[in-house]
C-alpha positions, 0 to 999 in steps of 0.5 A: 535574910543577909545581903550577899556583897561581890560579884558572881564568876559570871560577871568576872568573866564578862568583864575578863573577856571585855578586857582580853578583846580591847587588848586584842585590838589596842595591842596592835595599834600601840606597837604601830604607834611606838614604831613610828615614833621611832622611825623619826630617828632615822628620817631625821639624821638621813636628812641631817647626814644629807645636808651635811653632805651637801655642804661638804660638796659646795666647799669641795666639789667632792662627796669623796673624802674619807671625813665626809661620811664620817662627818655627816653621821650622827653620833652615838648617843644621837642613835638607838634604833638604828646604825648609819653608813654612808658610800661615796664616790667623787660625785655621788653618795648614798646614806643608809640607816638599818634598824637594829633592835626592836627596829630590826626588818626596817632600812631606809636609804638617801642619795645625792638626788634626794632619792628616798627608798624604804626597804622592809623585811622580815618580822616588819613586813609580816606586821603590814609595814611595806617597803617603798621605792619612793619615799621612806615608809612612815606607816604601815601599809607603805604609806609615807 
């Protein structure tokens, strides 16, 4: 009698339907992941642009100058997920940075209170992530 060698269609099967349900659950935990990853380029240049900003106050005692903003922004290569725009008055400013991409849905905001808010829409907000009034959304479920 010959050794038969391989596996049968049913032991295939098996190991494709162990593969289809870790992918089912590792899926989702992955893109989780990279979006948190890339929402550091956002709190990082808000925090950036808000300092900035600051200094340009303790030497002017203004936030109302056209080169302000234009200053505290990162610059291009900095950026890849998100555009920045900042709004001033003589003595208030708020940053905002809108994801673009694969980031789209995400918007995160600073002001010259420090005041951080997280506003999430669309495909985002469909995926668990929530927008917050608070602080700026680093994980799913609003938390920050």
């Amino acid at each position: 009698m010959k050794m038969q060698k391989g596996f049968t269609l049913v032991e295939l099967m098996i190991v494709v339907a162990i593969i289809g349900i870790l992918a089912t659950v590792a899926m989702p935990a992955y893109s989780n992941y990279v979006r948190r990853g890339k929402i550091a380029e956002a709190t990082s240049s808000l925090s950036s642009a808000r300092v900035s900003m600051e200094q340009f106050y303790q030497d002017n005692r203004t936030y109302l100058n056209g080169a302000a903003c234009g200053a505290a922004m990162p610059a291009a290569p900095l950026v890849q997920y998100f555009t920045f725009t900042c709004a001033a008055t003589a003595t208030t400013y708020t940053i905002t940075a809108t994801g673009i991409s694969s980031m789209a849905g995400f918007a995160y905001t600073v002001n010259n209170l420090n005041a951080k808010t997280s506003v999430i829409t669309g495909a985002a907000a469909a995926a668990g992530w929530a927008s917050n009034a608070a602080c700026w959304t680093t994980k799913p479920g609003g938390a920050c």
